[in-house]
N, C-alpha and C positions, 0 to 999 in steps of 0.2 A: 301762508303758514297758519298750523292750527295748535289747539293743543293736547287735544283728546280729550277732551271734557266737551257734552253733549248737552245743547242748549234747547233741543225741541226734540220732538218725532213728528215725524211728517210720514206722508201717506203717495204711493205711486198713483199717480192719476191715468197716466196711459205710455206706452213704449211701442215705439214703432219703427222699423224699418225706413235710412234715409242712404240708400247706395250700401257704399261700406259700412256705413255707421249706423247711429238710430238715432230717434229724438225721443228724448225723456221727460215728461211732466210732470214734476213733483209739487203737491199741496203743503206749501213751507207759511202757512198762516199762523203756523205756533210760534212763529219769529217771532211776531209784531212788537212782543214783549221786548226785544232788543233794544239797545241803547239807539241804534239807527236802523231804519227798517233798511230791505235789501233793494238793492237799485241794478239796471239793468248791467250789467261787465263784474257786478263783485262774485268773487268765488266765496262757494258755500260745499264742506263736505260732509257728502251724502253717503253713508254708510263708508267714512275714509276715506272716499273718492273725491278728491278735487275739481268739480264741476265750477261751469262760467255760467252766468244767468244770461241767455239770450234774450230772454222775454218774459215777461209778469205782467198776469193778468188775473183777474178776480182771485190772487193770494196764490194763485199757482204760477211755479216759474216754469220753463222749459230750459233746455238743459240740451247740445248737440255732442252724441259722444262719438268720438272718432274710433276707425277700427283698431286701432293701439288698445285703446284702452277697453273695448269690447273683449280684446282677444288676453288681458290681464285681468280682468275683474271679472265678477257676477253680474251687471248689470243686466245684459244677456239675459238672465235669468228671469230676474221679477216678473211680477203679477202685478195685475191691477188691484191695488187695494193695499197692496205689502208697508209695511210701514220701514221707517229709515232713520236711521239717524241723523240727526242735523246739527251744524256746527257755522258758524259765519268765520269769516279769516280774521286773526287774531287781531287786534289797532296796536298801534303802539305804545309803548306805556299800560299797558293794559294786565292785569295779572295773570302768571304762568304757571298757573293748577296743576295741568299734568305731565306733559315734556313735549318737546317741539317736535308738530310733526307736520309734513309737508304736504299729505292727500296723495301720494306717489304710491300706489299699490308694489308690493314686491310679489302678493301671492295669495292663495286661498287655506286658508287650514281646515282641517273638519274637525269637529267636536266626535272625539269617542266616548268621555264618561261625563256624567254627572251627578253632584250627589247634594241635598239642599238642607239645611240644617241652621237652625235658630235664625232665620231669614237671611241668611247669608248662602251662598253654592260654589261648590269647589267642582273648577272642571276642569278635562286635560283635552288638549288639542294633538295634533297629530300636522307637522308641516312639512313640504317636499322637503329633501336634506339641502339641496342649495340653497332656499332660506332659511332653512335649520341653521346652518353658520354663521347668520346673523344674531342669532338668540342666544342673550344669556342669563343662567339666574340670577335672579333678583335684579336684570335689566329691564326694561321698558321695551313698548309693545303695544300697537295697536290692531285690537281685534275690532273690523266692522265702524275704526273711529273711535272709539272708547283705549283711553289710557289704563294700563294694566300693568302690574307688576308679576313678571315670570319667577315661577316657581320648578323646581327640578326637573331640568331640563337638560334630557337623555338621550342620544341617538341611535335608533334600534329599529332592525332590521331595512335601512335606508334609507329613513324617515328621521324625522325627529319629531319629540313628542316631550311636549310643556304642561305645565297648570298653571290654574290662575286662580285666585279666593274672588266672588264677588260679594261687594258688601250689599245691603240694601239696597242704598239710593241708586247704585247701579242697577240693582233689578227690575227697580221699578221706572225709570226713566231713561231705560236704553233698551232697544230690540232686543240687548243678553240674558233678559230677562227670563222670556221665552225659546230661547236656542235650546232646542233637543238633541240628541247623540242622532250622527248622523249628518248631521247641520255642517253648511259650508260658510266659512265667516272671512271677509276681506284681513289682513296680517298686514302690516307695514313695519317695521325694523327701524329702531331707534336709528337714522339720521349716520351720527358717528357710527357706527357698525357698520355700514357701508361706505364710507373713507378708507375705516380701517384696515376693508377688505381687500381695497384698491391698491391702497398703500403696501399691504403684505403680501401682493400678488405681484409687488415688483414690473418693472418698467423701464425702457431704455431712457435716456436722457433728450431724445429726440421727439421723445410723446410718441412712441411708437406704441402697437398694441402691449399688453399685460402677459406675462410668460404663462 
């Protein structure tokens, strides 16, 4: 479990091809600063994504991603050198900044505007409509891992299409800093919003499938 609040940036080291899946290297030496540094089995999410550390070595972990999560995320994508978000799994007892979120990708959004003004930037995203359903204003929302609060959020022409304000310290300490129109960003959907969905989508009493 995480919370949306982003404790490093890190740096992709290498991605490679392993069968269905890949192996991912990420440079998480901006950790160190943690309360405990990262040990081999603790989850860490990288740009939202809930990865396991298979291995650490000179400050870089490896990371084995399955084809599930290949075929729902960006991962896929990166480049060597891309930088990421970094978040360690929440302790217990521990204070809850932004709102609880599990690293369970629901989806990809693009960024269509942006606009930057007294160091702050207001952008709008654009999400499939079926995580569109999960969104609402002034709900919660993680873009890329970073906690966000949603702003007017429309569903038009089969999509759905949100903003968000960032403040500074977000810009300057999270990859959104950088995101240009255009730009693909991991989405995850406040947690309850998908119970709710479950729950309204109705179900026999025998746990059969959802009508």
């Amino acid at each position: 479990m995480f919370t949306g609040i982003v404790r490093a940036l890190g740096a992709v080291r290498s991605l490679r091809k392993n069968g269905g899946g890949c192996e991912l290297r990420v440079d998480i030496s901006a950790l160190d600063g943690e309360a405990r540094a990262a040990e081999v089995g603790d989850s860490i999410a990288v740009n939202g994504v809930c990865l396991s550390v298979a291995e650490l070595r000179d400050g870089c972990a490896r990371f084995d991603i399955s084809p599930e999560t290949l075929a729902r995320c960006l991962v896929g994508e990166w480049r060597d050198g891309a930088r990421v978000n970094l978040e360690p799994a929440l302790a217990a007892g521990a204070p809850l900044g932004g709102h609880l979120v599990c690293g369970h990708i629901d989806g990809a959004g693009t960024l269509l505007a942006r606009r930057d003004s007294d160091g702050c930037a207001w952008m709008r995203f654009e999400a499939p409509r079926e995580l569109g359903r999960l969104i609402a204003d002034k709900g919660s929302l993680a873009v890329d891992g970073v906690s966000l609060t949603t702003n007017d959020v429309r569903d038009e022409n089969g999509a759905t299409c949100f903003e968000v304000m960032l403040v500074p310290h977000t810009l300057k300490h999270t990859t959104l800093g950088a995101l240009q129109p255009r730009a693909r960003a991991h989405l995850e959907a406040d947690a309850l919003a998908r119970y709710a969905q479950r729950l309204l989508a109705g179900g026999n009493d025998n746990g059969g499938e959802a009508r």
